[in-house]
N, C-alpha and C positions, 0 to 999 in steps of 0.2 A: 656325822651326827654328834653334837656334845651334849654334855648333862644337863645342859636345860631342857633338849628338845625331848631326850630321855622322860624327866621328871615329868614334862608338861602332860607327853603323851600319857603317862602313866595315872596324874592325878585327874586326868579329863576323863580318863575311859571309866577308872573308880567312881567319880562323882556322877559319871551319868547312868553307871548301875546302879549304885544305891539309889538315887533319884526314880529309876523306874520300877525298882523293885518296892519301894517306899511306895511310891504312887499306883503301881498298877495292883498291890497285894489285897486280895480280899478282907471285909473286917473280921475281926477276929472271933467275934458269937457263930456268924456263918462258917468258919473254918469249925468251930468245935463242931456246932449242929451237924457237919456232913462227917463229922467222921465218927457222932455216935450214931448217926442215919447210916452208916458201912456196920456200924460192932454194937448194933441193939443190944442182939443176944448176949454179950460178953458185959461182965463189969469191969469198966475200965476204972484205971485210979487218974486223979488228975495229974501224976508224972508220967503216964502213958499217954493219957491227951495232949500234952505239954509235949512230949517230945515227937509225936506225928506230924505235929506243925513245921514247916517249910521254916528254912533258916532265916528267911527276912521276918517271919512273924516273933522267931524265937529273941533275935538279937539285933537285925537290922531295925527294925520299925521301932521296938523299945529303946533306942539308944536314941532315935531320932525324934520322938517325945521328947526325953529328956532333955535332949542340946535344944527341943526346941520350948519347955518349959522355963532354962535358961535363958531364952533369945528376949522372951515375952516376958520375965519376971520384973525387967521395971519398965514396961511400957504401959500408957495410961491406959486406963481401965475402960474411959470414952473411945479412948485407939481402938482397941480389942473390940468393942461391940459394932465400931464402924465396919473395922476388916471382915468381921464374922456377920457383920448383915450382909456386907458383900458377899462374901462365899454365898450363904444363901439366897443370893439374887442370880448368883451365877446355877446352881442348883447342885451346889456342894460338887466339883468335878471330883471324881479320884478318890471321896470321903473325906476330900480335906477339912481339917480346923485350923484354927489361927496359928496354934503350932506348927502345925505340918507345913502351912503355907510359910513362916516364918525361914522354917528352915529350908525349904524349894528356894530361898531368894538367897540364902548365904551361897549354896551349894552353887544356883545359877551365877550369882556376883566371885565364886572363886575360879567357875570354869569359864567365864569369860576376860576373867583377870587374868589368867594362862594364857589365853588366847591374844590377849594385847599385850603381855611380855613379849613371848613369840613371833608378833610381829613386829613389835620394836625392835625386838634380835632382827628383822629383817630387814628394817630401815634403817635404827640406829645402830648399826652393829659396837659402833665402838663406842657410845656413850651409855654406859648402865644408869645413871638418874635418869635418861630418859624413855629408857625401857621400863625403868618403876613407875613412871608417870604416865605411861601407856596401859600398866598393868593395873594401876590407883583407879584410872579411867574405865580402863574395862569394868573393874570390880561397880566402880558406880553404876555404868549402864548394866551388869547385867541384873544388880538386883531393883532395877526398874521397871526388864523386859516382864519379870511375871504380873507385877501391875498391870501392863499392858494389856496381857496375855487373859490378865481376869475381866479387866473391861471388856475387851471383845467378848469372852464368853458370857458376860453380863449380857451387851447387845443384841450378840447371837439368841442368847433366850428369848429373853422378849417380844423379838422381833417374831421368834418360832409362837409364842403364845398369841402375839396379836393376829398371826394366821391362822391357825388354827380356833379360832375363838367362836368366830361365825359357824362354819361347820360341826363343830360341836354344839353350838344353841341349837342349831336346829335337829339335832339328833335328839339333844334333852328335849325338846318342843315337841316332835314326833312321837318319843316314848310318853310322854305325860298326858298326853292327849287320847294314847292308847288305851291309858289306863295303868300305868306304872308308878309306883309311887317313885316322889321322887329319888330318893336315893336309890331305890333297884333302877332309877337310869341311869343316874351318876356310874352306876355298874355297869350298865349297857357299855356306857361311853368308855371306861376305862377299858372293857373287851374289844371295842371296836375299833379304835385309834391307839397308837401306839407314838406318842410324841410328848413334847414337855406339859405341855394340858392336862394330859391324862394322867401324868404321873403325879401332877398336885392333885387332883380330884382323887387318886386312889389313896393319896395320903390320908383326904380329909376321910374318907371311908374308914380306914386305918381307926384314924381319932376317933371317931363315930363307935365305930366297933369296941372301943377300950373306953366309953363311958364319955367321951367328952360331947359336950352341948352341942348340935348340929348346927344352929347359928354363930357359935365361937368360934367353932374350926371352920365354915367359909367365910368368916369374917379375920381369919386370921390369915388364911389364903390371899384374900387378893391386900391384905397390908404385904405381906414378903414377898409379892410376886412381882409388884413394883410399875405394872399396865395398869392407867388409869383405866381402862376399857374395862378390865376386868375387875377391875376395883368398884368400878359403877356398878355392871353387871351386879356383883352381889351385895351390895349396899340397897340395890331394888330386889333383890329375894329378899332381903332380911327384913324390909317395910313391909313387904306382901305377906310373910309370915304371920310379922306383928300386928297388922291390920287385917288380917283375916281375907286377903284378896286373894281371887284364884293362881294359882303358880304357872297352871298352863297359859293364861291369859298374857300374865307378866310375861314368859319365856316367849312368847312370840311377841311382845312390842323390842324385847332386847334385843331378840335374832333382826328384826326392820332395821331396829337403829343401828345397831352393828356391822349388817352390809352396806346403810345408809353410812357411816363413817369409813367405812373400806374403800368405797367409792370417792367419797372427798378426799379422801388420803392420797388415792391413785391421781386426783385430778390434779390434786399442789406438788404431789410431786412432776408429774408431765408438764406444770408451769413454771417449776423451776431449771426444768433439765436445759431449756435456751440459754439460761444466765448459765449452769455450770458446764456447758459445752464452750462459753467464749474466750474464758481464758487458757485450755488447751487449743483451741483456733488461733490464737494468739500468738500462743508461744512456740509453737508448731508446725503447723498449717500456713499459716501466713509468710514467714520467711522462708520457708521451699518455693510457695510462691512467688514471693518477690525473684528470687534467684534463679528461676523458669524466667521467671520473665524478662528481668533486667540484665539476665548475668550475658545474652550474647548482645545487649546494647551496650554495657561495658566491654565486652572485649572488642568488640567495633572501634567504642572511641578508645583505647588503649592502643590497639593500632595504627588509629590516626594520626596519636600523635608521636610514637614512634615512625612513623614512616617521614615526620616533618623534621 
């Protein structure tokens, strides 16, 4: 074992603790709140609070702001609102910001840059340029993989909202028709589901409750949320409002239409799935076939014409 593999191993196991301690640490209001929710009774001073905090809140996490204040201080200012819409499409994973994410991509682009020195040591053993140029490489791809990493969770969301969309109208349709106003269903709904849905409607609840305009905060909902479905959806509460039309009324033509697009949805995808099965049949499927079947009529005529 020589001092690279040393090092390597050494800066990969560090980067990927900090990484998870960074990322998995609670925020920091919630860390005070539970530990004057333990010492009501006691007055504490703010360097006793300060020092019951876990080592990543005290000096990990702050340090990782900082490098990542640095990361972000000349990147354009259109940049930053791009990557931090993302976050918020993806639904903030980890409590990240543009900082935190910033610095996830250095940390991910050093520890894959390790990883492609280290296997240049295994291919290139004796050439070090091109173990650098293994390691130059990794560094690019890994601060790409978290792009990746965000799109998907982007996707993922989404894709979780446009499911769950139907089944919740009709819960809101249900309660309103009960006789609930509507935000005590909005509250229904965030008790009774527990997925990406509900946790935007308990925001907008949140809003609601701390004085903001109830048609601003669902109108700001389905902008960040990034489903047209859902963006419809309350683009038609906030006419109904304005127009004085009944809300139970509306809520059951959007729950129709909404299964009614579930359905079209289900059907274009079932008519695509022929085309995207033909090129795995292709590439595949077909030549096992061909070589079932042709491969003992070549070895026939290989024989034949050895035996001539």
């Amino acid at each position: 074992m020589n001092i690279f593999t040393i090092v390597f191993a050494f800066l990969a196991f560090s980067g990927v603790f900090i990484a998870i301690q960074a990322v998995t640490a609670k925020p920091r209001q919630d860390l005070i709140a539970e530990r004057l929710a333990q010492y009501r009774d006691h007055n504490l001073t703010l360097d006793e609070i300060e020092l019951s905090l876990p080592f990543s809140e005290r000096f990990i996490k702050p340090a990782l702001e900082r490098l990542g204040s640095l990361l972000t201080a000349r990147m354009a200012k259109n940049r930053q609102v791009v990557l931090q819409n993302k976050i918020n499409l993806a639904g903030r994973p980890y409590a990240l910001s543009v900082n935190g994410f910033e610095v996830f991509k250095v940390i991910a682009g050093i520890i894959v840059a390790l990883l492609g020195f280290w296997i240049g040591g295994l291919v290139f053993s004796t050439s070090f340029p091109l173990r650098l140029g293994a390691a130059g490489l990794g560094f690019v791809l890994g601060r790409y993989l978290p792009d990746v990493w965000l799109n998907n969770k982007i996707k993922g969301r989404q894709k979780e909202l446009r499911l769950a969309l139907p089944n919740a109208l009709d819960l809101l349709t249900i309660s309103v028709e009960a006789g609930l106003g509507f935000d005590a269903a909005i509250g229904r709904l965030t008790e009774k589901f527990k997925n990406a849905l509900s946790d935007e409607f308990a925001q907008v609840l949140n809003e609601i409750r701390l004085g903001r305009p109830r048609l601003e905060a669902l109108d700001d909902m389905g902008r960040r949320s990034g489903v047209e479905e859902l963006h419809t959806f309350i683009q038609a509460l906030i006419q109904s409002e304005q127009l004085g039309v009944g809300i139970a009324k509306v809520l059951r033509i959007q729950s129709e239409e909404m299964r009614r697009r579930r359905r079209q949805r289900a059907e274009e995808q079932a008519a695509q799935a022929p085309l995207k099965m033909l090129f795995p049949m292709i590439g595949c499927i077909f030549p096992t076939l061909f070589i079932v079947l042709m491969g003992p009529a070549v070895i026939i005529i290989i024989h034949t014409f050895q035996h001539k």
